[in-house]
N, C-alpha and C positions, 0 to 999 in steps of 0.2 A: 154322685160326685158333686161335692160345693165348686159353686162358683167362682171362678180366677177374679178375687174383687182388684188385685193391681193390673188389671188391663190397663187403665188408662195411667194409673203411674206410673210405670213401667217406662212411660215414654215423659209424661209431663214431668218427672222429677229428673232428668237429664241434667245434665249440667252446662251452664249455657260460658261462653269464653273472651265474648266480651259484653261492656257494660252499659249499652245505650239501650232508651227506654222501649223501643221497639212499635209496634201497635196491633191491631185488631186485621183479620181479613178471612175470608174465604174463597178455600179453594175447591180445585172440581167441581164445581156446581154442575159443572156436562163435561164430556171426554173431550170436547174441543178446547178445554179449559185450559189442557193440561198434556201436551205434544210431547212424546220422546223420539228420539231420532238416536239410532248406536254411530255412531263414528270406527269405523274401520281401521286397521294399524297402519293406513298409509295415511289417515286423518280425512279420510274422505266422508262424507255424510251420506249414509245407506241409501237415503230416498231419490237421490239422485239418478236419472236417468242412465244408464250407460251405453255411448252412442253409437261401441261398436255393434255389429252383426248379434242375435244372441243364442241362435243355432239354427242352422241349415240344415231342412229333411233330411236330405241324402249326405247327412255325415252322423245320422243318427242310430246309435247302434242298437241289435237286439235288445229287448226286455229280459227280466228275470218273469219267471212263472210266479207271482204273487197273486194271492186269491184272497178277496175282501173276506171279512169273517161270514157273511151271511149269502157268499157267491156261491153255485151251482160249479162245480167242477165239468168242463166240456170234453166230455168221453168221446166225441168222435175222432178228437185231434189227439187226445193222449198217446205218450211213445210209451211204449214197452219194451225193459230190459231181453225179456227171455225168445221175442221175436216170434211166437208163438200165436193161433187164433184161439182166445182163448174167451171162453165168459167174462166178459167185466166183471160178476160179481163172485166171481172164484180166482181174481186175480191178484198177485202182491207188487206192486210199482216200486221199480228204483230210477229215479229220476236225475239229470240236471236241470237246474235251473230253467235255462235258456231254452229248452227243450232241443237242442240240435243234436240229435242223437243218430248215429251210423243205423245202417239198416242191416238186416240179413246176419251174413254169415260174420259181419264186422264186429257187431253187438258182445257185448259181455256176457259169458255164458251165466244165465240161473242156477244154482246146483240145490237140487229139490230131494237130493239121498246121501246116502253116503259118498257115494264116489262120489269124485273131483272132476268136473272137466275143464278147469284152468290149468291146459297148459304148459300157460307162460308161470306161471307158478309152482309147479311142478318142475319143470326147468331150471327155474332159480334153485330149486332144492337139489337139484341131481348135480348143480354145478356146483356148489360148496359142501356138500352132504358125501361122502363115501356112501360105497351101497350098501354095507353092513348098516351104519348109522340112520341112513334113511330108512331103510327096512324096517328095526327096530322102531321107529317115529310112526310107519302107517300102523304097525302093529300095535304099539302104546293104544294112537286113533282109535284103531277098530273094537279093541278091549272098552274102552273107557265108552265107547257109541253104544257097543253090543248089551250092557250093561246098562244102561240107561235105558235103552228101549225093551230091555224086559224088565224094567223097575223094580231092579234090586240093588242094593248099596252097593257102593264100592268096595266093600270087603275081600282083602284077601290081594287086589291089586294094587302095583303101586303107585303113590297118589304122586308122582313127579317123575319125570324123565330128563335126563341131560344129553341134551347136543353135545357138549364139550364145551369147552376153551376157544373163542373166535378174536384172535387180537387187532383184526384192521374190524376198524368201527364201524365204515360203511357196508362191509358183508357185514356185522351183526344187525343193524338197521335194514338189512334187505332182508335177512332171514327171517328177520322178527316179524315182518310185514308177512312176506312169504308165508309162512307157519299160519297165520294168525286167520288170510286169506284162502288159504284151502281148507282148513281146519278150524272155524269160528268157533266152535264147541271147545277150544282149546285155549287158553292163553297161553302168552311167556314171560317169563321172570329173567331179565337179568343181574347175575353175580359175579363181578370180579371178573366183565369178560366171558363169563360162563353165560350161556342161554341155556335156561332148564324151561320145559312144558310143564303146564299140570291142568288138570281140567276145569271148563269155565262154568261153575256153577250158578252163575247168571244167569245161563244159556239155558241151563237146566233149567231153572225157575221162569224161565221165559216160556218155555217149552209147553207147561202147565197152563198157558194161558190162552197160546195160541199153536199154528202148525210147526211141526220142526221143517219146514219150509220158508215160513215166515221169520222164524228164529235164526235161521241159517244166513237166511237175506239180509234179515237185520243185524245182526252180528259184521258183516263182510261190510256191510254200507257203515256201519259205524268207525269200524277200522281204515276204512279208506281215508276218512276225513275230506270228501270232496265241496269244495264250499262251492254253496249254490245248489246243493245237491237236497234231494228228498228220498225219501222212502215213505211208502202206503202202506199199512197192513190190509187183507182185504176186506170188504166191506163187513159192517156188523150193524143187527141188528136189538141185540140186546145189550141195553145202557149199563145196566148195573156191570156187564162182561168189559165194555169200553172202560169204563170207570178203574175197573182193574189195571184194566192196559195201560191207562193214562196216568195211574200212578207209581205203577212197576218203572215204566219209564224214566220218569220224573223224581224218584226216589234213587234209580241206582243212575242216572245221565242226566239227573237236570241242571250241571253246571256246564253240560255242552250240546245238550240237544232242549227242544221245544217242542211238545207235542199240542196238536189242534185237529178238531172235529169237524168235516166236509163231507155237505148232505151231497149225492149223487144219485139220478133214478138210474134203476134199473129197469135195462133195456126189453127183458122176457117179460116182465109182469106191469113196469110201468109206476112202478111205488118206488120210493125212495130209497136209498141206502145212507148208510151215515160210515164211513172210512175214518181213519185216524190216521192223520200224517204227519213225518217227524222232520224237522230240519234243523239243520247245525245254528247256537248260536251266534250272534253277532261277534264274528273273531274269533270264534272258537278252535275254530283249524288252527290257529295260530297260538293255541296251549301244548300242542301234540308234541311229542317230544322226533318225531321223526314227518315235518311236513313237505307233503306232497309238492313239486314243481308247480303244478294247476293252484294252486290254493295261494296263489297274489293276491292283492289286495289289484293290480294294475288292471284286475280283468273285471273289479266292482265299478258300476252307474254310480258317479255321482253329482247331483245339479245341485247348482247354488241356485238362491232366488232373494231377493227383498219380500219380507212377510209385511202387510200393514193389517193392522187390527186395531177394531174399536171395540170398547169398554167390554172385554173378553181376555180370561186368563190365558195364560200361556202354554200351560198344559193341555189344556180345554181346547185349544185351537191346532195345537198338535193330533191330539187323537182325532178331532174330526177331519183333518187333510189325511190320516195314517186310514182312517174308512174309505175315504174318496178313492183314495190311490193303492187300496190295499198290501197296506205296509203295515209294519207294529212301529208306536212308536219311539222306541229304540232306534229305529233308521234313519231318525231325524237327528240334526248335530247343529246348537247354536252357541253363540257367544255368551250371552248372558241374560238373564233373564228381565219379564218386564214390566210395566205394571196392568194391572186388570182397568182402573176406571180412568181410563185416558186413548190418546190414538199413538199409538206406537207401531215405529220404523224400524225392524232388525232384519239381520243377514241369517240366512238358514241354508244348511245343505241337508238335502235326501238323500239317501242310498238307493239303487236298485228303481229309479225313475229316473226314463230321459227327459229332458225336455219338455219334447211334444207333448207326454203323457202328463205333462203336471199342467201345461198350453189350457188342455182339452177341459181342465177342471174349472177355470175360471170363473164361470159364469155359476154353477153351484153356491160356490161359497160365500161369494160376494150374499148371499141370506144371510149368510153367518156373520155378517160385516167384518168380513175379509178381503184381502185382495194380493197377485203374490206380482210381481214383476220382478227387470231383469235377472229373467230365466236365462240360464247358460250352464255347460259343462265344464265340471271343474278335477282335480285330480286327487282333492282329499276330500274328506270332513273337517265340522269344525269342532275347536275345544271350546272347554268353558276358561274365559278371559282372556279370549283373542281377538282384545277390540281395545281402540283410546282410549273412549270414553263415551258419551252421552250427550247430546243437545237439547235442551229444553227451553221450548217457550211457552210463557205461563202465563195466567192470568187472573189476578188476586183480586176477589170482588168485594163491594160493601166494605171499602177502607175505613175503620175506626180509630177513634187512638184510643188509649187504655185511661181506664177508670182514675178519674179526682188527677187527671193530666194536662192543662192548660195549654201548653203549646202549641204552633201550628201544624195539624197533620201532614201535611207537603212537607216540612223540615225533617217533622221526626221521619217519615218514606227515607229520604234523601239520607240523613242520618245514619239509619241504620244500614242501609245498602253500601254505604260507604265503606261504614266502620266492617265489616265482614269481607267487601273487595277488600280490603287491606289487611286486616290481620287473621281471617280465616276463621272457620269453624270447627266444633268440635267431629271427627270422623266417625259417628256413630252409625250402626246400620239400622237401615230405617224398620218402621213397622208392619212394613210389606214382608218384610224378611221371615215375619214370627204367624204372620195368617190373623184373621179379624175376628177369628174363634174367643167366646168372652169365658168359655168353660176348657178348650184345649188350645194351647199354640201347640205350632208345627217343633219349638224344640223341647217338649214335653215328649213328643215322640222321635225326635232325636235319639234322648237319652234313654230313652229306653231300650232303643237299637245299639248303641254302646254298651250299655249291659246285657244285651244280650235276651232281652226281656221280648223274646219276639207276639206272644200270645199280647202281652199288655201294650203292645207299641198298635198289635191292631185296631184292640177296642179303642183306644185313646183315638185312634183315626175316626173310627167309629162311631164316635162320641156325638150325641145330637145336641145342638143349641137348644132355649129356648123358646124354637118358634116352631108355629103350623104348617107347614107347608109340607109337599111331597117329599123334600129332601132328608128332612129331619125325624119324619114318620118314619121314614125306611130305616134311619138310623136307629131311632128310640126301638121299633122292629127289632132288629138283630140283635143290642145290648140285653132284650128281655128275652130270647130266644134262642140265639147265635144259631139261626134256619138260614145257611146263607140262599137256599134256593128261592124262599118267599122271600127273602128280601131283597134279591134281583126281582122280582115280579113289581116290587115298589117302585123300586131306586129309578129315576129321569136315566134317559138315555143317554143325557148330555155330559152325565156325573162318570166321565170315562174313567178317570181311577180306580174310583170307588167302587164302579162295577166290575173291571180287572180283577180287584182286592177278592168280590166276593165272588166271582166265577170260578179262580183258583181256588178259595176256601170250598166251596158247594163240591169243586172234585176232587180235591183232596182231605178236606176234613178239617174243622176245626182245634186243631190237635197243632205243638209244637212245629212238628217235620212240617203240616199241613200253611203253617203262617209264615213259616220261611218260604215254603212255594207259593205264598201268595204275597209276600212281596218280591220276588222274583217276576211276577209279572207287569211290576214297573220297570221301564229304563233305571238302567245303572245312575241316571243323573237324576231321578228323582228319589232314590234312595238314600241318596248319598246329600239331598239336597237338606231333607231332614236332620241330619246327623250336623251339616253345615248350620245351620239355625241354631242349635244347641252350642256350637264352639261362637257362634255370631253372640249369641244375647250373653257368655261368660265375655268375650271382650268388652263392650258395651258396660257390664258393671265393672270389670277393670280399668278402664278409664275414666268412669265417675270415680273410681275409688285412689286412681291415681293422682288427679286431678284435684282431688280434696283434700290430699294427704299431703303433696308438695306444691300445687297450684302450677305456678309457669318457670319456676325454675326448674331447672334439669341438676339434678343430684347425683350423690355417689350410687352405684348399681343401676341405673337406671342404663339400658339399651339405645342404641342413638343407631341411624342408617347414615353410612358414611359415603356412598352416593346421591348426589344432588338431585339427578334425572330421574330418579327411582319414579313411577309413576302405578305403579300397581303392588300386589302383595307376594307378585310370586318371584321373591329375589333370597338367595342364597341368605346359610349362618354369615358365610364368611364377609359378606357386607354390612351384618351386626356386631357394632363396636358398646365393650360392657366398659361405662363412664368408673374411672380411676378415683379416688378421693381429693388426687391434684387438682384435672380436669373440671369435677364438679365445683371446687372453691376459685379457680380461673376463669367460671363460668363459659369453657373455651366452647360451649356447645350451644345452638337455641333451642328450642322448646319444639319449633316445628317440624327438629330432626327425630326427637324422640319415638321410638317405635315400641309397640307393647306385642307379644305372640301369640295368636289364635293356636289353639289348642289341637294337639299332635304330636306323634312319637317323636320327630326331628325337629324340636325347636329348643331353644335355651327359655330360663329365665330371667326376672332381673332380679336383681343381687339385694335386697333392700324388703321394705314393708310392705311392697305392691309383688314382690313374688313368693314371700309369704303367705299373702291373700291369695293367690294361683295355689297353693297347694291346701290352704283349708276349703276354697270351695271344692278341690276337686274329694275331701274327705265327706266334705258336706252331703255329696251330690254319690257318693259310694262309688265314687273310681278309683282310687290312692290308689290300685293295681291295674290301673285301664292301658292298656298299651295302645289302644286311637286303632286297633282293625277289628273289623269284623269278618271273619272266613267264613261263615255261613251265609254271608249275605254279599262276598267279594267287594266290601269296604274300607279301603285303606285312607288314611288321614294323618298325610305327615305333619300340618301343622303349617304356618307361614307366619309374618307378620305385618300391621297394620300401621299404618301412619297415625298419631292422636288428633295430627290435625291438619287440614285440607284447604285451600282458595279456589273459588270458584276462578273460572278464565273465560274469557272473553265477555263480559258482562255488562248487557246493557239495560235499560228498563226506560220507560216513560206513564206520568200518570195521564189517566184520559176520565174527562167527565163526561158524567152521566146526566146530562139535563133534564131525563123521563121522570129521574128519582127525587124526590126532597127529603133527605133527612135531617128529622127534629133531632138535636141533640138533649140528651136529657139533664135538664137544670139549665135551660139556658133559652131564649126566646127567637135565639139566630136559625137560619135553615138553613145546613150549608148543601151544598149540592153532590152528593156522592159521589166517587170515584172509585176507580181502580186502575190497578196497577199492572200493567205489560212488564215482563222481565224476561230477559232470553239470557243462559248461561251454557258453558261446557263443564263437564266433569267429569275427570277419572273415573277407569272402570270402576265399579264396585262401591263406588259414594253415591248418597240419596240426597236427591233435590228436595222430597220432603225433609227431610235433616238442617241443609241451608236456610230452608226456609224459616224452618222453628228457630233458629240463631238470629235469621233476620229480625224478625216479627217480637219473640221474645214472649210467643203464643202457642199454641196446641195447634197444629194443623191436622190429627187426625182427622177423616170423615166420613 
């Protein structure tokens, strides 16, 4: 693959929106350079202490059962469904979460044969069922059973049964469950009111792999939909059998369950076992079209906390808390995202961790130069752009002025800082946004996830730099190979993605279906983050091209937001006003109103030469038929719009000299004495202070 040689135009050919001469400087020389802090929607600044309490032991509720990926499963303490004393390692677990499970004769019955012994389920059937019709129902059962377990088709029987006609809803939603609960090996179809049975050939194919006890169990836990809930098949010791398991699974449930491997010894021999165990996706219960009372959201842990991290991505910092605290990191929910070579302040909420439990971690991480405070319980998660905005204060060193420039450096600083507080920047998103890859950006594989192109969205992931290191071996590895198992043996431990990416691929295969479940193994927000990068760098050249085309007047066709307080992207069509031909020659609108749309099913465009250029790129780029989802990878993108141009708020700066340093100017015999530049500013969610910066300076701040 050649080399991406517009990496660094990409950014330096920007277009800049006002016209002072700017100068020289550098940033992040160290992550103290370079401070972010998120501003909360009450405008409060994260790092701030908060003075209330921020939890009391004894208000601290049960845990969920989360087991780190490389944790020993604690067989003394395990509940068992079937109440039974049984071998650990001839046993199938169906679990809650929290482990509080009835004892004795309380317990939900296991049904390990044909017959039923639910029953409360049974019950339900006898109270809506006539005895004829039920009759007919165990007998359909026992045909459809009796025939499988002597492994001969179903020839000659019929492949569907009707209940009838049930016209109150909520008896057909109890039947359906009922039915579904006694008889796993059975699905229901409803039609028109109608509930017809017919057999679940899942079940069957399941059956093939492992016990029809196992399958029985599995089937009823998956119907339940109980969130928080697990199921274990029983222990196994040959991998290539698991492997199977893990993708029969995963292939016909992996949009609502998750399966993972937990080593446990066994108690007779003293050698280990290795069990596969399944549990419901994050929210999953909540696709079911009939859910359970139990299955709230009121009954999930969730803690807020303030994250501080130094010169550490944000990913990278999530997966190593999601090992500490064994979580996936899906359970983590923040505001927005942050930068890698700085010290940055955000708000995060966990799932499924109290307090205490995240208390107890502290001292760990701070390795990892991290650190989390005010810990407290909270009653949601967070979305992405549920925050002000941003506080930065910065520090620009080795102040220069720009070449064959006579001027006083102090004026031009001053100069330029001015002319930007006052008339604004252009709102371009920054270079953080596209990743420092000089052969892949992140929306190279965006677009490939829009099209659908999932095998080539990998390798582009995949894709190794230039350089020697471990990181890029493991890389170059797998593009000449694609062995994902050796190239986990490469890959750094720290590379949490990347080795998700290739753990899924090693179990299920380097194949289509294989790289959909491997990025499946990322949170939905870093899937979706890719795909955002790809709709980020087509605004970015729509506003260079809008900006060249009409400059700072606002035209006919051109999109205006007709709210003033508008402070972020996620605001409605209906406060998108499309400029009239009157409008535009009354100049009734400014420039700063103007809004351009980030790419997505529900957005308009504008009327003129800049929304013609939105439809040749998207011919360019071989979307002209892209509807903005992806259903195999559960991403949707409606689209929103962006301001073209932004004011920094609250902004102050001072220059300070450096008297350790003398710099010689060159062509000149004067020493002036180096400085830099302190600047502290706020900014809107989703705008880049390296952005302001380059407007200020009238430089390249990449580094």
């Amino acid at each position: 693959m050649e080399e991406d040689t517009d990496y660094r135009i990409r950014f330096s050919s920007l277009c800049f929106f006002n016209d002072h001469i700017g100068f020289h400087g550098t940033i992040k020389s160290s992550p103290s350079d370079f401070i972010v802090i998120e501003i909360d929607e009450q405008g409060q600044l994260v790092n701030k202490t908060i003075n209330e309490p921020i939890f009391k032991i004894s208000e601290i509720q049960p845990e969920p059962n989360n087991f780190p990926k490389k944790t020993k499963l604690d067989l003394q303490n395990l509940s068992f469904e079937d109440g039974r004393n049984q071998e650990v390692n001839t046993l199938v677990k169906y679990t809650d979460g929290d482990q509080n499970h009835p004892s004795g004769s309380e317990k939900e019955d296991t049904i390990s044969d044909g017959t039923s012994k639910c029953e409360e389920k049974a019950d339900v059937l006898s109270s809506f069922l006539d005895e004829k019709t039920h009759e007919l129902l165990n007998n359909f059962a026992c045909d459809i059973k009796e025939k499988w377990l002597s492994e001969t088709e179903l020839i000659g029987l019929p492949l569907e049964f009707s209940i009838g006609r049930i016209l109150d809803k909520n008896q057909r939603a109890s039947l359906h469950s009922a039915i579904r609960q006694k008889f796993p090996f059975l699905i229901t179809v409803g039609k028109n009111s109608e509930i017809v049975v017919k057999p679940n050939l899942e079940y069957k194919e399941l059956c093939h792999l492992v016990s029809e006890e196992e399958a029985f169990d599995f089937f009823k836990y998956l119907d339940a939909k109980k969130e928080n809930s697990k199921f274990t098949f029983k222990p196994d010791a040959n991998k290539d059998h698991r492997k199977a398991v893990h993708h029969f699974v995963n292939k016909k449930f992996g949009n609502l369950v998750e399966t993972k491997s937990f080593s446990e010894m066994n108690c007779s021999t003293g050698n280990p076992n290795v069990v596969i165990t399944v549990r419901f996706r994050e929210k999953a219960h909540k696709r079911g079209k009939r859910p359970l009372p139990e299955c709230q959201e009121g009954n999930v842990i969730y803690t807020a906390f303030t994250l501080r991290k130094e010169n550490l991505e944000m990913f990278e910092a999530i997966g190593f808390l999601a090992i500490k605290l064994g979580v996936i990191p899906s359970d983590f929910s923040y505001a927005g995202l942050k930068d890698k070579k700085a010290i940055t302040y955000q708000a995060m909420v966990v799932r499924k961790v109290t307090p205490e439990r995240l208390k107890n971690i502290e001292k760990e991480i701070e390795k990892k130069r991290m650190n989390v405070f005010n810990i407290r319980s909270v009653d949601d998660s967070l979305r992405l752009g549920q925050l002000k905005g941003n506080h930065f204060d910065i520090v620009i060193r080795n102040l220069k002025k720009q070449i064959n420039d006579s001027a006083n450096l102090r004026e031009r600083v001053m100069e330029a800082i001015e002319n930007v507080k006052k008339k604004g920047f252009v709102n371009y998103y920054g270079p953080q946004r596209f990743g420092k890859g000089r052969k892949v950006h992140t929306d190279q594989i965006g677009l490939a996830l829009l099209k659908n192109e999932m095998m080539k969205a990998i390798k582009l992931f995949l894709t190794p730099e230039d350089l020697d290191d471990p990181v890029n071996r493991a890389k170059k590895y797998f593009l000449q190979t694609e062995d994902a198992k050796g190239t986990l043996s490469l890959m750094p431990e720290f590379k949490v993605r990347e080795r998700a990416l290739l753990e899924a691929l090693h179990r299920f295969g380097m194949t289509e279906e294989g790289c959909i479940q491997a990025w499946f193994s990322l949170p939905h927000s870093m899937r979706i983050f890719y795909v955002h990068a790809y709709t980020s760098k087509i605004w970015n050249e729509a506003v260079s091209y809008r900006l060249a085309t009409y400059g700072a007047r606002v035209v006919e066709g051109d999109l205006v937001c007709l709210d003033e307080d508008i402070d972020d992207e996620n605001f409605p069509n209906s406060k998108v006003h499309l400029v009239t031909e009157e409008e535009g020659s009354a100049n009734m609108y400014a420039i700063h109103q103007v809004v351009l749309p980030i790419l997505g099913y529900n957005i308009q465009y504008p009327k003129n030469k800049v929304g013609q250029w939105y439809h040749d790129i998207l011919s360019r780029d071989g979307l002209q038929t892209c509807r903005f989802k992806v259903p195999t990878l559960k991403l949707n993108v409606p689209g929103c719009y962006r301001q073209i141009l932004k004011h920094p708020r609250n902004l102050s700066y001072q220059l300070m000299e450096d008297h350790d340093i003398d710099v010689k100017m060159k062509g000149s015999h004067i020493d002036e004495t180096a400085l830099s530049l302190l600047i502290s500013f706020d900014l809107d969610a989703s705008c880049y202070a390296t952005v302001c910066l380059k407007e200020i300076m009238k430089h390249d701040v990449l580094n």
